[in-house]
DRENMARPA-945840 format. One record per residue (C-alpha): z, y, x. Coordinates in nm, 3 decimals. Layout:
<recs>
<rec zz="Z" yy="Y" xx="X"/>
...
</recs>
This chain:
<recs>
<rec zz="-4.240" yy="-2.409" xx="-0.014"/>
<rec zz="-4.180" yy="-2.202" xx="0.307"/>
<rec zz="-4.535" yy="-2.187" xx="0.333"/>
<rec zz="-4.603" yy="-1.804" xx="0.173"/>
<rec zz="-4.248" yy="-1.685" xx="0.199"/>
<rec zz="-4.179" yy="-1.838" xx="0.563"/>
<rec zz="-3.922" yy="-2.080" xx="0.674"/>
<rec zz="-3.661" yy="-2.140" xx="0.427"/>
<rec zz="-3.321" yy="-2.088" xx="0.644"/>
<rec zz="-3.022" yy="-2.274" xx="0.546"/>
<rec zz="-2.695" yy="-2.136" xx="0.633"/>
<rec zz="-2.451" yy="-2.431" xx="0.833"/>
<rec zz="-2.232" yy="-2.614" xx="0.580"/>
<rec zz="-1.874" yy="-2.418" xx="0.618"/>
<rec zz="-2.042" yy="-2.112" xx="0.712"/>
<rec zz="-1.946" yy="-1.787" xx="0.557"/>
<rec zz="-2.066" yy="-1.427" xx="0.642"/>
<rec zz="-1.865" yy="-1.221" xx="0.872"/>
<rec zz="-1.588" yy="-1.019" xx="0.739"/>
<rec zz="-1.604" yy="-1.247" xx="0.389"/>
<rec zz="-1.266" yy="-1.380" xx="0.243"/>
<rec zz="-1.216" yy="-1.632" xx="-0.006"/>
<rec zz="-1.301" yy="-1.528" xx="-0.364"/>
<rec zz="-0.926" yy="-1.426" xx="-0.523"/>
<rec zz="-0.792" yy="-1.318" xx="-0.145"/>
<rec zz="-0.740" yy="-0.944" xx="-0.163"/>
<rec zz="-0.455" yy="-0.896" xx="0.123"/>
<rec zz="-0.240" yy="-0.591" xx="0.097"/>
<rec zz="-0.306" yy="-0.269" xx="0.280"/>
<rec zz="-0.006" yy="-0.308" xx="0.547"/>
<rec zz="-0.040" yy="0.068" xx="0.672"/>
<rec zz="0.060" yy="0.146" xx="0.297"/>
<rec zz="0.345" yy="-0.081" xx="0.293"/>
<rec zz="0.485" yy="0.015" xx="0.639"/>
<rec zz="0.471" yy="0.405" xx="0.512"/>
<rec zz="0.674" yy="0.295" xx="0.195"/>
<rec zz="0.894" yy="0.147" xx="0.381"/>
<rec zz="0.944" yy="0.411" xx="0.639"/>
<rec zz="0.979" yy="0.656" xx="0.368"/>
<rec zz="1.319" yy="0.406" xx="0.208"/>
<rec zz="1.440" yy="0.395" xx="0.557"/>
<rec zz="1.451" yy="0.752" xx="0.614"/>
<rec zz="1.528" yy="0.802" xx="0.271"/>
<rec zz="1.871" yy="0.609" xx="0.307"/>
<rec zz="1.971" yy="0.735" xx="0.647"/>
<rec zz="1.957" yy="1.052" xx="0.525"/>
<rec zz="2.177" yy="0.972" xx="0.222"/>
<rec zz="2.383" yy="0.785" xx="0.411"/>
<rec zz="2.455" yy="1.079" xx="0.604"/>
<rec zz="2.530" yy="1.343" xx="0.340"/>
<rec zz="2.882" yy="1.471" xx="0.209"/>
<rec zz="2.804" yy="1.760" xx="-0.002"/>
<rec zz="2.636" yy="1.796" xx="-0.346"/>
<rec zz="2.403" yy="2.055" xx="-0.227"/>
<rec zz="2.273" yy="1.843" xx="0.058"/>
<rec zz="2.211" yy="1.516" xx="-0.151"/>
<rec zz="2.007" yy="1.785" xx="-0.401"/>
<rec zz="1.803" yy="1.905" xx="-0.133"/>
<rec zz="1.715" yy="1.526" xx="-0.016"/>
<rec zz="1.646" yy="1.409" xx="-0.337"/>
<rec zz="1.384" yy="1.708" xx="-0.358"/>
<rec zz="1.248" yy="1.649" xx="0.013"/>
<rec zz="1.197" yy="1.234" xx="-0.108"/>
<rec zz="1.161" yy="1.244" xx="-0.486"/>
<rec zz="1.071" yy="1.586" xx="-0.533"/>
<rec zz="0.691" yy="1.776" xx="-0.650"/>
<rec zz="0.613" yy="1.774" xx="-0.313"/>
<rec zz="0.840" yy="1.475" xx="-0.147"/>
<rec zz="0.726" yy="1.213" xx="0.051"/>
<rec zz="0.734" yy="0.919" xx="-0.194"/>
<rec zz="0.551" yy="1.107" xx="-0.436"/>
<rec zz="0.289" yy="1.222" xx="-0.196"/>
<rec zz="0.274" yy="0.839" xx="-0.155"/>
<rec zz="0.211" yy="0.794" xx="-0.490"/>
<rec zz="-0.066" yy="0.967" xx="-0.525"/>
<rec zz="-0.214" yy="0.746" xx="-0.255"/>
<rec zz="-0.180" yy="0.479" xx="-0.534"/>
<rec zz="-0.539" yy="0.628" xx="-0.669"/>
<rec zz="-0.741" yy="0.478" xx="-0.307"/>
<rec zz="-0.551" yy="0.190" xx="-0.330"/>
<rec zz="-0.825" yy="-0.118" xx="-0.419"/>
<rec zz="-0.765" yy="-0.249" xx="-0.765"/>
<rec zz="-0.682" yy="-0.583" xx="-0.650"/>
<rec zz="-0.373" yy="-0.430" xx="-0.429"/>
<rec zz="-0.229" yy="-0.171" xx="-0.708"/>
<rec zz="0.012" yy="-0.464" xx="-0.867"/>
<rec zz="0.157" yy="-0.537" xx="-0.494"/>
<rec zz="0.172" yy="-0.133" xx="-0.387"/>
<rec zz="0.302" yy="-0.055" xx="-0.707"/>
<rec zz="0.587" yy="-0.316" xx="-0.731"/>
<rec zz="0.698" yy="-0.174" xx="-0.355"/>
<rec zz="0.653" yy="0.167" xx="-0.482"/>
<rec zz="0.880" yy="0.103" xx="-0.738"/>
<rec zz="1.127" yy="-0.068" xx="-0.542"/>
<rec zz="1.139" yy="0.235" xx="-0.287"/>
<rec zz="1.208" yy="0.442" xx="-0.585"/>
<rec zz="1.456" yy="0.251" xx="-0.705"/>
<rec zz="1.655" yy="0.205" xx="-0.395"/>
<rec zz="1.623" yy="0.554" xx="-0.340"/>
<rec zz="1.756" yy="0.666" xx="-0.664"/>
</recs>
C-alpha cells in the first residue's frame, strides 16, 4: 500500500494540528469585548458627571451618535466571525442599553 505513494504516516493518537480547536469552540474576540466595555465605562463616567441638558445631548451624540464610538463599534460587527456575532452582539446590546 505505501509502496507507489510512499510510507503511509499516521498521525499519534490525541494528536491534533497546531492552532486547531475542537469542532463547536469558536472563543470570543476579547480585544472586541474589552473596547465595548471601555466604551460603557467611559460612557457612564461621563454621564455620571453631567448636570446640564445640553451636556448630556452632546454625550449622547459623542457615544450614540452618526459618528459615536459605540456605533463606530458596530460597524465592526461586519469582521466579526459568524460564530462570535451572537456573543458581540448580546454585549453590544447591553452597552447600548446601559448607556441609554
Amino acid at each position: 500500500m505505501g509502496d507507489r505513494l510512499g510510507p503511509v504516516r499516521h498521525r499519534p493518537v490525541g494528536h491534533r494540528p497546531v492552532g486547531h480547536r475542537p469542532v463547536g469552540h469558536h472563543p470570543v474576540d476579547p480585544a472586541m469585548l474589552t473596547e465595548l466595555e471601555e466604551i460603557k465605562t467611559d460612557a457612564l463616567a461621563a454621564i455620571g458627571d453631567i448636570d446640564n441638558e445640553p451636556d448630556l445631548e452632546q454625550a449622547r451624540v459623542g457615544f450614540l451618535g452618526k459618528k459615536g464610538c459605540l456605533t463606530a463599534a458596530s460597524a465592526g460587527m461586519r469582521d466579526v466571525p459568524k460564530e462570535q456575532k451572537k456573543d458581540v452582539g448580546q454585549k453590544l446590546n447591553e452597552v447600548r442599553t446601559a448607556i441609554t
